[in-house]
Structure formats: C-alpha cells, structure tokens
N, C-alpha and C positions, 0 to 999 in steps of 0.2 A: 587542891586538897579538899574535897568536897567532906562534909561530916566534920572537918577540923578545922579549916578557918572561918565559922560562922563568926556572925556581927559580935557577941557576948566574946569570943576568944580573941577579934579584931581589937575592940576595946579596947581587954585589957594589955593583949601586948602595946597598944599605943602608950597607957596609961603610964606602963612601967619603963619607957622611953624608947619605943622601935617609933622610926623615921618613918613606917609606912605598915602598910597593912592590904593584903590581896584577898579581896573574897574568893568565896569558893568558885568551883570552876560551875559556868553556864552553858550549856548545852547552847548552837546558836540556831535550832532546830524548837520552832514555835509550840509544835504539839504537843512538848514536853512542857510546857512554862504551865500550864495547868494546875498544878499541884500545890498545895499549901505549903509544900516543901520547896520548891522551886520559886514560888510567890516570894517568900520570906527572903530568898536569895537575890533577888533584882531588884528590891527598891533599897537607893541608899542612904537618900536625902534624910538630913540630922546626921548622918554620922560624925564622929569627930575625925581630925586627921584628912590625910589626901583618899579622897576616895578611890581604889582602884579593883575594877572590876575583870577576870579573866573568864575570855569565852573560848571555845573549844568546838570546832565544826568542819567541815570537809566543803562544804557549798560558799564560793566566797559571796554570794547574793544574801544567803541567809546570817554570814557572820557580819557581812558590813548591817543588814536588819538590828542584828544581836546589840553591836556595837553603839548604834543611834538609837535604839531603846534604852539600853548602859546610860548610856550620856542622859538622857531624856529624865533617866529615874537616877539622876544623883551622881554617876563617873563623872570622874578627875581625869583617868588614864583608861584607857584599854589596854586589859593585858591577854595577847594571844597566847591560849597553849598550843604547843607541838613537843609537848616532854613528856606528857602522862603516859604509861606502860600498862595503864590497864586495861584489862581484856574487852570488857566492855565498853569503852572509850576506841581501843585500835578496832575492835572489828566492823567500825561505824566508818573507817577511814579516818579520823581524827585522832589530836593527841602528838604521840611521836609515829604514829602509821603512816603520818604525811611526810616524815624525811626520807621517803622513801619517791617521793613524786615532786623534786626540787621544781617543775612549771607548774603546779597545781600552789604549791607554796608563796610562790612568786601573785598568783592571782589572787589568793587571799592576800597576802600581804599588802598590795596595792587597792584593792579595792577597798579593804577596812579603813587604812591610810585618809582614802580619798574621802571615805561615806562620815567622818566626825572632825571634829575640829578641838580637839582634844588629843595628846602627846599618845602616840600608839607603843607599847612595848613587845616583848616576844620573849618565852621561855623556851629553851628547846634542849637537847641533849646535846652529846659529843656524834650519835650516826644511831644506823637504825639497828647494826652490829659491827663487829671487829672490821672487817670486812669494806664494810660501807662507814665511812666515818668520814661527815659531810660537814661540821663543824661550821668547818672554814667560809666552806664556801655559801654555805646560809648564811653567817654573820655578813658576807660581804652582801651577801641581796637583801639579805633585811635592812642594812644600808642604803643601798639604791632605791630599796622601796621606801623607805623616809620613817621606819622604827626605830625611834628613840633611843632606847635600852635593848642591853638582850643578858639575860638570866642564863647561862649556863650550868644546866644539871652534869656533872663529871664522868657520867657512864653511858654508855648506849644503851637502847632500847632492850636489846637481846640479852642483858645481866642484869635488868632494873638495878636491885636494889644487892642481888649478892655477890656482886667483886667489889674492890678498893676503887674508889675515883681514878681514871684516867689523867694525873697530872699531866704529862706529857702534850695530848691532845688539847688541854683546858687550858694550856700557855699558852699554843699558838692563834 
C-alpha cells in the first residue's frame, strides 16, 4: 500500500497495539530506489516494532538483491507482493500479474528464500480471475519454497476491489 503505510502511519498503528507493521511496497528493480521517495522507503533501522518490509518484482535476481538490501537497511521479515491489482504494478509483470506464471513464482519464491536469512512472507490473492483461481496451489509452493506466512487478499485480480471477498475460495 504504497502512499499509506509510511513509517509515521507504521508507528502509529504499532503504538495503538497492532503486532506488526508492513512497509510500503518496494519496487526490487534498482533504477527506481533513486528517489527521495523511495530513499525514505528502504531504511528501516530505529523503527519500533518487527520491522517488515514488502518487495514486489518479476526478476527473481533483482528481488532476492531487493530482499538483502531490506535486511541490510533494517528487515525483520521479507514480505513478497503477488496481490497488488494495480495497473502500473501488473503491466511490469509484478504484483498479482505473477499468478498467472505459477514457474516464474516458484523462482522468485525460492531464490528470495535462499538470498536472506530472515523469515520470508507472501501476500497474494484468491487467482488472477474467476476462471483461474490458484490459491491453492500457490499456498502449497510457497510452502515447499520455505515462506513462512502467506496473507490472503479474498478476491482475484480481475474484481480488485468491487465484488464481496471470495469466502469460499479463502477457506480452503
């Protein structure tokens, strides 16, 4: 949630007693980290609370990079996105664009795993639509790949944000 979970909003939800706190999403593509906007986003060291950082990329070379910079400047946790639906995120291949390429998933998942030594997490949807609704079978490889956690967002890609949550799908 880039623009909304800056370090000041991280804070304070910690303050007011949330268990944890995700920074905004990082691009794991270098030529973007430039920016005083981006600056501001990768160093975490002093924060309070578990520091957990989410990166978001299509290259597993440059997310496992992402991931050991993370750590470097302050991560507790890596958190991969594969949930984000926005347009400028999927047309990059990242986000939830990637549950659409379960062996490209499979390679970031494992190489991020392998490249920190810090607990690896994973966000991701219900599928990429109605249609394709992979859930399942991601959770089980993000297991074999050695991710910790996994965050399920309740809808697919292809309704972001305007249908009801997929119960159904988010039980099993």
């Amino acid at each position: 949630m880039a623009g909304v979970t800056d370090r000041p909003f991280r804070e304070l939800c910690l303050r007011f007693g949330a268990g944890m706190a995700v920074s905004e999403m990082m691009s794991s593509n270098p030529d973007l980290w430039k920016t005083a906007k981006s600056q501001n986003r990768m160093v975490h060291e002093g924060e309070s609370g578990i520091r957990s950082v989410q990166i978001a990329g299509a290259d597993p070379k440059l997310m496992a990079e992402a991931a050991q910079f993370s750590v470097e400047n302050g991560a507790q946790i890596i958190d991969i996105n594969m949930g984000c639906p926005a347009k400028k995120v999927n047309k990059r291949l990242a986000g939830s664009a990637l549950l659409q390429y379960p062996h490209l998933i499979e390679e970031i998942l494992r190489t991020v795993v392998d490249a920190v030594d810090v607990p690896v997490t994973l966000k991701t949807r219900t599928g990429w639509d109605l249609e394709n609704r992979n859930c399942v079978d991601i959770a089980k490889l993000a297991e074999q790949c050695g991710i910790q956690a996994l965050a399920l967002h309740g809808r697919t890609k292809a309704v972001c944000t305007k249908a009801r949550q997929n119960t159904i799908t988010s039980r099993q």
